[in-house]
Phi, psi and omega in degrees: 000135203275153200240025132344116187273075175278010186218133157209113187243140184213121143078036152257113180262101188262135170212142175239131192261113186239147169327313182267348166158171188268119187243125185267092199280334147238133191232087184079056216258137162202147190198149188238106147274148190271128158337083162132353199274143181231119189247121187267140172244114200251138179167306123232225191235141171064026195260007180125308188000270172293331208295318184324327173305317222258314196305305194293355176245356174046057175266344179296135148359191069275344193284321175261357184215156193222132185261070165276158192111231161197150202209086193271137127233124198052044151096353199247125183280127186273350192273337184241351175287141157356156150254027120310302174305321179308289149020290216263286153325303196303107205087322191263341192244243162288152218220165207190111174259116180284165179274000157220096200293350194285337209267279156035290168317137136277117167297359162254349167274143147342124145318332192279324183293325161275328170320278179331288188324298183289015173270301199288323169290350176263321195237089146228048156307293180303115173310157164292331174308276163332283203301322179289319168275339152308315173294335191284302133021240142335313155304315179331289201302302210296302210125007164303100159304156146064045194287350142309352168268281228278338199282322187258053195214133178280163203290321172286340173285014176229144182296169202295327198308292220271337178262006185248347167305304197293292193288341188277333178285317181324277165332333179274323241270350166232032140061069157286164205285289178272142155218133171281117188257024197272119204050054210308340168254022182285142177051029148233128215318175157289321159321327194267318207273321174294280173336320156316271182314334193298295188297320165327295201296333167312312188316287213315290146352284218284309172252043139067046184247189173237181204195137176251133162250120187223125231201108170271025197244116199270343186295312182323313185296316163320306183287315190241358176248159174257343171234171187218200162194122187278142124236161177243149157078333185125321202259142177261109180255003179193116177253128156184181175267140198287347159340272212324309182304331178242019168251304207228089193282157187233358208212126193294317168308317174282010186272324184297324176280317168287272189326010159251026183266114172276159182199179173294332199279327178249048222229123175115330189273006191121220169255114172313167182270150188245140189271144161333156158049195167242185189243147217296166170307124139325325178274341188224078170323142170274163175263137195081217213296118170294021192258349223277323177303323171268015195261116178290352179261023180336139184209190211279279178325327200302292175326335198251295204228151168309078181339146117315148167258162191226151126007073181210142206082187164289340189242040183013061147270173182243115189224158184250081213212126173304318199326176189272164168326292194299295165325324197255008181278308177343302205246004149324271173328322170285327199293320197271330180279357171283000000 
């Protein structure tokens, strides 16, 4: 895999100002992708996710969120640029598969007609005619039967499958750099959901990008990425690879995520394991780990200060954890035999 940097976010922080107080939905987050690299980011609901997807497409509010840090692609800060320059990037440089495709969709336009559009804003030197034949294309690549019919057919004539196809030819169509995944498979079956990944991964292959998978389903993450990022909170509470994550996991939270993983091996056994609790208010974080209400190895320190991440196992992860080395390779290890 070629080690060409095509993403570098450092030091991102999101807090958004609402009537009742200010919620800090990402918090100091940094990570750099690699050319070719498919990086999954795993985690609860409210744990950060998406909104860093938004972040990285400079999709926030500005009016309701205040934005810090930096977020380079190709040379370009996405956080300080023009919004011409974003523009300019947004599609042609990283490219962002939404999480419901149908809302996605303008239900008054063409599937084919939208595809085109976003082809005709990067390129508009291109006849319609050329554009029309780029969708065509495109269709092609995605898995559109019959796409010479289906180009003049609207977004409610395709099935959930077929509309998540549509949106991944949106995103491709001008061969980004980055293409952003987030959660490409919600509400679609398992059959469909495998199909789906199957095709990211050809795509991916085939115009040579790199792909943020973002996902609370640590099996998508098994399956198709090669480095991950746990977050909680707002916070990266575990950098690793996914081997590392699932032999030798570093983080009680991620221990946690895994033991509520159904599999063959624990098919049978009973009621999966449940993590304690819920995951904290954004406005109002406990203080120091915010993890520290649900973890049962909860300690004084847990309670004051903020874990860092550190150096930890063997397979050069990273975790944001009081615990001892030793303690957590320990309970590492129970996690995984469980």
């Amino acid at each position: 895999m070629s080690q060409e940097i095509v993403l570098s976010v450092k030091n991102l922080s999101v807090v958004f100002h609402t009537p009742d107080g200010d919620v800090v939905a990402v918090n100091d987050v940094s990570f750099d992708l690699h050319s070719g690299e498919t990086l999954g980011i795993v985690g609860e609901s409210g744990s950060g996710k998406s909104v860093t997807a938004s972040s990285i497409m400079r999709l926030n509010n500005l009016s309701t969120a205040s934005t810090t840090g930096s977020i380079v692609v190709s040379g370009v800060d996405i956080l300080t640029a023009s919004e011409d320059e974003v523009r300019r990037l947004r599609g042609s440089e990283v490219a962002m598969i939404f999480q419901d495709p149908l809302s996605a969709l303008n239900p008054y336009y063409t599937v084919g007609k939208q595809i085109a559009e976003a082809y005709l804003v990067h390129h508009p030197e291109a006849s319609k005619t050329d554009a029309r034949r780029v969708t065509l294309e495109m269709l092609k690549k995605v898995g559109i039967p019959n796409p010479e019919k289906r180009i003049d057919e609207y977004p409610h004539q395709f099935s959930g499958g077929m509309r998540q196809r549509i949106v991944i030819a949106i995103a491709l169509i001008n061969n980004p750099k980055v293409l952003i995944a987030d959660e490409p498979t919600t509400a679609l079956d398992v059959t469909v959901q495998a199909q789906i990944l199957d095709l990211i991964k050809d795509l991916q292959a085939e115009f040579k990008m790199a792909v943020i998978l973002i996902t609370h389903d640590l099996g998508v993450i098994a399956e198709s990425a090669q480095n991950v990022l746990v977050m909680y909170a707002g916070r990266i509470v575990e950098r690793s690879t996914v081997n590392a994550l699932f032999s030798e996991p570093t983080h009680p939270y991620a221990w946690g995520l895994l033991g509520a993983v159904n599999s063959l091996e624990t098919s049978g056994r009973g009621a999966l394991a449940t993590i304690p609790g819920s995951p904290p208010s954004l406005i109002a974080l406990p203080s120091g780990c915010s993890f520290n209400p649900r973890c049962v190895f909860v300690s004084e320190i847990c309670t004051i200060e903020v874990p860092m991440l550190r150096s930890m196992g063997s397979q050069g992860s990273v975790t944001a954890c009081h615990l001892s080395g030793d303690e957590i390779q320990l309970q590492g290890r129970k996690a995984v035999a469980q």
